[in-house]
C-alpha positions as semicolon CSV with decimal commas, in nm:
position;residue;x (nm);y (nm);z (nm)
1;X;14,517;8,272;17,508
2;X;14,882;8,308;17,607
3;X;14,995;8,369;17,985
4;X;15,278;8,625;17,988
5;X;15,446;8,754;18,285
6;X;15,637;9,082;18,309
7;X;15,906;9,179;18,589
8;X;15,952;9,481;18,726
9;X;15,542;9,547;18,723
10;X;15,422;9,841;18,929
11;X;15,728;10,068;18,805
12;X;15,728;10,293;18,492
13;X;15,940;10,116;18,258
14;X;15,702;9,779;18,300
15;X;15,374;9,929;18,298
16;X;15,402;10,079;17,972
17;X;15,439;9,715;17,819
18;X;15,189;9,576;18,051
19;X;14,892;9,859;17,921
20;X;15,012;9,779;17,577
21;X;14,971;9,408;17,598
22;X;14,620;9,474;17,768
23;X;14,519;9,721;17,526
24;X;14,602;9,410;17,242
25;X;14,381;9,174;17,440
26;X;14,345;8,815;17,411
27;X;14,622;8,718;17,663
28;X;14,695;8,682;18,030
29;X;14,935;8,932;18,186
30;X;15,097;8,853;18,537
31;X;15,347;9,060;18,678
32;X;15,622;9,011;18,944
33;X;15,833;9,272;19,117
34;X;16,057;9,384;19,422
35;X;15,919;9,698;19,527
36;X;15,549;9,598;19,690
37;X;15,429;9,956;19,697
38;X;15,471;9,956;19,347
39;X;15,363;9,589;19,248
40;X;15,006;9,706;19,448
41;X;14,966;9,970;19,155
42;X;15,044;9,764;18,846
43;X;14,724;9,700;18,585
44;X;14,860;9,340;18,581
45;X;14,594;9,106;18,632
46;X;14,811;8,886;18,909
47;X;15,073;9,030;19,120
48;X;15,375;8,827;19,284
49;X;15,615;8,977;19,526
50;X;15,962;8,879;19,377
51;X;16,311;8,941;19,569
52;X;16,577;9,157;19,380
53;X;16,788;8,976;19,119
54;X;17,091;9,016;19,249
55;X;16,958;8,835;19,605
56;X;17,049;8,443;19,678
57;X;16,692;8,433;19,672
58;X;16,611;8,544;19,341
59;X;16,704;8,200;19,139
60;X;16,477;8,008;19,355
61;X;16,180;8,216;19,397
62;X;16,166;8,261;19,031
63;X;16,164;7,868;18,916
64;X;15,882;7,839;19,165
65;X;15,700;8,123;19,029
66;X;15,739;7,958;18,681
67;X;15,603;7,613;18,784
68;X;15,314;7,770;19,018
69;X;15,211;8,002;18,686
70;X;15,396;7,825;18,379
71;X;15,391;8,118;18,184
72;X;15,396;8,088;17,779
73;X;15,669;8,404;17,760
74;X;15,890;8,590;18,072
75;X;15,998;8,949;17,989
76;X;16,200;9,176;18,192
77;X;16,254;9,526;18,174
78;X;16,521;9,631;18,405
79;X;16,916;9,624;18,311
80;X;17,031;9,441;18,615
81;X;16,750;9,178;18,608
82;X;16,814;9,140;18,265
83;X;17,167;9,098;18,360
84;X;17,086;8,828;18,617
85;X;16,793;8,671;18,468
86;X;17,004;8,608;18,152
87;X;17,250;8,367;18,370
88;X;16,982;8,153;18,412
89;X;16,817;8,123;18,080
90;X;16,865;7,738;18,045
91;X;16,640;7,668;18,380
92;X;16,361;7,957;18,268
93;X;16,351;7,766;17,899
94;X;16,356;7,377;18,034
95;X;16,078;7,495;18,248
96;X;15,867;7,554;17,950
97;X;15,855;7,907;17,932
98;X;15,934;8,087;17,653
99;X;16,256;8,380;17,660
100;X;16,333;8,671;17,375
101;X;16,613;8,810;17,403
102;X;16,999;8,845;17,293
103;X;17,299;8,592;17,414
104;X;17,449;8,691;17,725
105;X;17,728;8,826;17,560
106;X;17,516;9,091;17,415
107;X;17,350;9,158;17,739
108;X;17,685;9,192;17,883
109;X;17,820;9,437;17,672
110;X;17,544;9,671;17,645
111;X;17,481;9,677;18,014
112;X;17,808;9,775;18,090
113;X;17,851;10,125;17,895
114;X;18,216;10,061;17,869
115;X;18,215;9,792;17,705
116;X;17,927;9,883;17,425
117;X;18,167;10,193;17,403
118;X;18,457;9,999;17,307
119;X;18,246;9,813;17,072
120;X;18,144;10,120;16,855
121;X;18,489;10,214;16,835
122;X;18,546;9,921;16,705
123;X;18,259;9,901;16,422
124;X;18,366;10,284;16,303
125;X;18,041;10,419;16,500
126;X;18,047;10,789;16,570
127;X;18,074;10,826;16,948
128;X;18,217;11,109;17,165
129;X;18,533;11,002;17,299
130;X;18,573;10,780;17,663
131;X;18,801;10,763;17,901
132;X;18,813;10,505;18,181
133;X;18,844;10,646;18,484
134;X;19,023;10,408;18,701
135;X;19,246;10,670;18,942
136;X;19,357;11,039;18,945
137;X;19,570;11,025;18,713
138;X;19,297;10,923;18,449
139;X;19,057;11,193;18,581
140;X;19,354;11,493;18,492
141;X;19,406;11,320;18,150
142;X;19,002;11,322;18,052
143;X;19,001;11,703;18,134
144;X;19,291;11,804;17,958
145;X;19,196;11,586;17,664
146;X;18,823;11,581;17,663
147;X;18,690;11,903;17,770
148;X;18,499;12,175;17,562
149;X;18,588;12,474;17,558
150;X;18,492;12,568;17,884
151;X;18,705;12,266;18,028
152;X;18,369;12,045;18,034
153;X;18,360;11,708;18,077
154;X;18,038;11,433;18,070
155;X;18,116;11,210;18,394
156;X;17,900;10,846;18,416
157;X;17,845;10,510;18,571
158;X;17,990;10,251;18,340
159;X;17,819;9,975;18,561
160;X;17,488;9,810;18,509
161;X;17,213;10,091;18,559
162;X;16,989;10,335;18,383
163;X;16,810;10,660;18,394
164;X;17,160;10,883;18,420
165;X;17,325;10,705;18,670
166;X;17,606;10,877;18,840
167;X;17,601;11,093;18,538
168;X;17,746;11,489;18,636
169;X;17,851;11,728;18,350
170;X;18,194;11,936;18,501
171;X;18,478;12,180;18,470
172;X;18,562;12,183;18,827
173;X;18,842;11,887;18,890
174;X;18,783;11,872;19,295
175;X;18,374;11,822;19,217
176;X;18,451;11,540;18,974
177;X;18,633;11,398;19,240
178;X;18,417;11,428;19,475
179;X;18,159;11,297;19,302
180;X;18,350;10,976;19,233
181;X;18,431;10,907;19,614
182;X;18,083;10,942;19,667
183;X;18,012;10,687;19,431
184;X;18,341;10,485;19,536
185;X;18,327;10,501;19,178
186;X;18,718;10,442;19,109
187;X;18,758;10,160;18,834
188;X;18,359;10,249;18,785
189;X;18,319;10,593;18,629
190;X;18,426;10,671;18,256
191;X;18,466;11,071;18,105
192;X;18,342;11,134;17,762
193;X;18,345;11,469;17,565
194;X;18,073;11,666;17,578
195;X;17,722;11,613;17,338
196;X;17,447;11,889;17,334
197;X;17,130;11,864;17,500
198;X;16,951;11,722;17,202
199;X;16,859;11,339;17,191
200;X;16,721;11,066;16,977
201;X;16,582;10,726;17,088
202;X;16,558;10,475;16,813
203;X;16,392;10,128;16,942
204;X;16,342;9,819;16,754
205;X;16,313;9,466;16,748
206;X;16,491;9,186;16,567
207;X;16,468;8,862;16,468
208;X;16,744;8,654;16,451
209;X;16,920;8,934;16,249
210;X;16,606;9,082;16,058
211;X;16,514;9,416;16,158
212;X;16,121;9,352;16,182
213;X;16,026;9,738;16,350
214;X;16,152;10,053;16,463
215;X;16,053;10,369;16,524
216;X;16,242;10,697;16,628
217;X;16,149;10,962;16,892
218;X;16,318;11,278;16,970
219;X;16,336;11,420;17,379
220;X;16,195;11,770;17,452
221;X;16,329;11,779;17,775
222;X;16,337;11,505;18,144
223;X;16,085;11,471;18,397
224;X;16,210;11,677;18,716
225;X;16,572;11,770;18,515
226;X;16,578;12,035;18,673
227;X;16,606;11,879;19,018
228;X;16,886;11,650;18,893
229;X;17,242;11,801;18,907
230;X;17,337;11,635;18,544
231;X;16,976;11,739;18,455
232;X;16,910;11,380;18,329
233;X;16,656;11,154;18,514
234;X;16,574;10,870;18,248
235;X;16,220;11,001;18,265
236;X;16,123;11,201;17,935
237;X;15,868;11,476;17,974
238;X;15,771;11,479;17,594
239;X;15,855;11,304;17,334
240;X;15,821;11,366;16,953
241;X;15,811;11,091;16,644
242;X;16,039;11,155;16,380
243;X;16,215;10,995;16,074
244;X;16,590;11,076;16,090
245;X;16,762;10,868;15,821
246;X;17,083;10,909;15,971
247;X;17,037;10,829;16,294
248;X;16,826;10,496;16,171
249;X;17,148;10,447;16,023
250;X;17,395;10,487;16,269
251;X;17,148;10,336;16,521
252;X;17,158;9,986;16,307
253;X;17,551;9,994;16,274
254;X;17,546;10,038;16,720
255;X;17,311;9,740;16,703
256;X;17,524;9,545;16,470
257;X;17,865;9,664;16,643
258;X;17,731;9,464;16,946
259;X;17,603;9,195;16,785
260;X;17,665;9,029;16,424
261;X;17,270;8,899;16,429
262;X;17,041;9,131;16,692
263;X;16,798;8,934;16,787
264;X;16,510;9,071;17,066
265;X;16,474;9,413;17,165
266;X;16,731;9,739;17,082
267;X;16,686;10,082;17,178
268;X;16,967;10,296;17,059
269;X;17,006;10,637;17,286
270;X;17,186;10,880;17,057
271;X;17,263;11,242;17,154
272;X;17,364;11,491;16,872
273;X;17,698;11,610;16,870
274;X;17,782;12,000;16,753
275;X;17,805;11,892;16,426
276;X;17,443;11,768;16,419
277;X;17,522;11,377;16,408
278;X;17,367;11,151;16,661
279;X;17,580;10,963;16,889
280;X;17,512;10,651;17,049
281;X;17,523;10,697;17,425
282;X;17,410;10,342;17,507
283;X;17,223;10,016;17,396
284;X;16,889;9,983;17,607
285;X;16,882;9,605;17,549
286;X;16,651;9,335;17,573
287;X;16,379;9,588;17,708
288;X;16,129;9,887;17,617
289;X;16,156;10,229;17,693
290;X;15,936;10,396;17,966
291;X;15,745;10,612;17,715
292;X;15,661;10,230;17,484
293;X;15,290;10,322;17,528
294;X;15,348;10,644;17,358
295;X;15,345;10,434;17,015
296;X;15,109;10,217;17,113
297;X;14,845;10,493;17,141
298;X;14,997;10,616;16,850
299;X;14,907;10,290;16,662
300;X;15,234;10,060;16,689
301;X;15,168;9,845;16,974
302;X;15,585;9,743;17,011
303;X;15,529;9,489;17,344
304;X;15,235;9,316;17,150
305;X;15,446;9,276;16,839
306;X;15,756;9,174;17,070
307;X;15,502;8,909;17,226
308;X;15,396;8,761;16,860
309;X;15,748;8,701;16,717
310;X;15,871;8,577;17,066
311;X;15,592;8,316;17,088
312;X;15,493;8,251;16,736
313;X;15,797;8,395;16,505
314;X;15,501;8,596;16,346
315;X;15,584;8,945;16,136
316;X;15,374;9,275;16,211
317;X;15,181;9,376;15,873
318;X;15,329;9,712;15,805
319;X;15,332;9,975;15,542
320;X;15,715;10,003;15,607
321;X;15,949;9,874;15,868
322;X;16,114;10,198;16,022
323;X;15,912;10,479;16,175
324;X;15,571;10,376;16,057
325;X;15,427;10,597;16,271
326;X;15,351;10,992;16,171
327;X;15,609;11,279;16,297
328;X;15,593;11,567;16,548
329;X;15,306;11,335;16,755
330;X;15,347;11,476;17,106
331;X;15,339;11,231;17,386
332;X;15,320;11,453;17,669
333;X;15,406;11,309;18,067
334;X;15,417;11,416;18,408
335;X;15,408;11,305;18,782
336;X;15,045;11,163;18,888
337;X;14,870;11,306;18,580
338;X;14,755;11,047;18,257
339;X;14,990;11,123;17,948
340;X;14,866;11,226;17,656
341;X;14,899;11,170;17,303
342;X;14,874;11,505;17,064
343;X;14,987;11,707;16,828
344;X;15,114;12,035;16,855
345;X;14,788;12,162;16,688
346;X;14,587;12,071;16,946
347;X;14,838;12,169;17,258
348;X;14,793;12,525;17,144
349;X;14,407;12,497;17,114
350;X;14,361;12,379;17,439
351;X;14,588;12,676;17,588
352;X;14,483;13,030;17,658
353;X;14,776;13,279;17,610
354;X;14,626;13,609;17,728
């Protein structure tokens, strides 16, 4: 039996991998995280209260959590933890526990959207095109170069930080900013030309430059979007498996664009452009999506097969590699309610249109 402790437990993106790794069985799952009124809700079979990463504290605490527990494999799930957590890889391995996940310089550059930008430039990726927005001056030039035809522009965080952040779709110069001071986003903030609506997720796990799994899922719509002014949250309300060879494709050139042998987790967001072809929006790296137990209940349990290769180097027996599971299987979510897994089949049996 392996001990394996997950950060960030109690919140969404963590409790998907901890209910996978349960639903495998056979191991010990601990969790640690910031936020006790979330920690008190994880299904993690120990709980530790753990400072933020970004806290003197945070280095100290987390060595003595890892000699009180000595835990076979630490995985995190949040970008700036990851960030932070990375720095200190050499203590977390010499204390015997067990890490998977990319060099810092990966990390780095995917974290910072920016930079991951640059890099898929740089490989011939398709992307919509950025603009750092470090004064004025660079905030006239992205709307007279980058907007639609209605003079809209995509405004976003470049920093660490997911689920939309700082993220505002505009035509109106004095709201964009606005919206920066607010932020005190100056030097922050980059302006890209605008994608549709339509998005692809692609995630998968390497090792040591094999792709060993991945599996696609499109977006029918956020969680609360329509309480967010960008109308992004980070939480999907349903998503869909399917098999879209070109985005599998450009998704593995964004992986390899940031680094020459992927190694760990990569989730590829891609939006479609007008044309129809995805575009990488960012690298989720070194951690799950929120919705990972949607393919475990679908029948590919990612965290448990991220927890085999990380501790053993051992493959997943699969018919193929990429999107092994079926398409158009619903995974359907919403506030204080259990998801479920369907297909549109069923939805409409279950519904009474009068």
């Amino acid at each position: 039996m392996a001990k394996i402790l997950i950060a960030g437990a109690g919140g969404a993106p963590s409790e998907g991998v901890i209910q996978s790794l349960l639903k495998a069985g056979g191991d010990e799952v601990i969790g640690m995280g910031s936020e006790p009124s979330d920690l008190v809700l994880s299904a993690a079979q120990r709980k530790y209260y753990m400072p933020y990463a970004n806290t003197p504290e945070y280095r100290e605490r987390l060595l003595a959590l890892l000699q009180l527990e000595r835990p076979d494999l630490l995985h995190f799930q949040n970008d700036l933890e990851i960030w932070h957590a990375s720095l200190l890889r050499d203590e977390i391995l010499a204390t015997g526990t067990k890490l998977f996940m990319p060099d810092h310089d990966v990390i780095d550059t995917c974290v910072h959207k920016h930079k991951s930008y640059q890099a898929f430039v740089n490989a011939g990726v398709p992307v919509p095109r950025n603009i750092a927005i470090d004064n004025e001056d660079d905030l006239r030039r992205a709307f007279a170069e980058l907007g639609d035809a209605s003079g809209k522009i995509w405004l976003r965080a470049a920093s660490i930080g997911g689920g939309g952040k700082g993220s505002i779709p505009t035509a109106d110069y004095a709201l964009a900013k606005a919206w920066i001071d607010h932020y005190k986003g100056w030097g922050d903030f980059v302006a890209a030309q605008m994608l549709t609506p339509d998005t692809i997720t692609w995630l998968s796990i390497w090792y040591h430059g094999e792709l060993i799994v991945a599996q696609s899922r499109e977006r029918r719509g956020w969680t609360h979007g329509n309480r967010s002014i960008s109308g992004v949250t980070g939480v999907t309300k349903v998503g869909v498996t399917c098999d879209n060879a070109q985005a599998t494709e450009i998704a593995i050139a964004a992986c390899k664009a940031v680094s020459p042998q992927p190694h760990g987790i990569f989730g590829v967001d891609m939006a479609y452009d007008s044309a129809g072809v995805p575009n990488p929006t960012e690298i989720n790296i070194s951690r799950f999506f929120t919705t990972v137990r949607f393919f475990t209940e679908a029948g590919l349990n990612l965290p448990a097969i991220f927890k085999d290769l990380g501790l053993y180097g051992t493959r997943p027996q699969l018919a193929r590699p990429i999107n092994p599971l079926p398409n158009d299987l619903l995974w359907l979510r919403g506030m204080d309610v259990v998801p479920r897994l369907m297909t549109a089949e069923q939805m409409q049996q279950e519904i009474i249109f009068p």
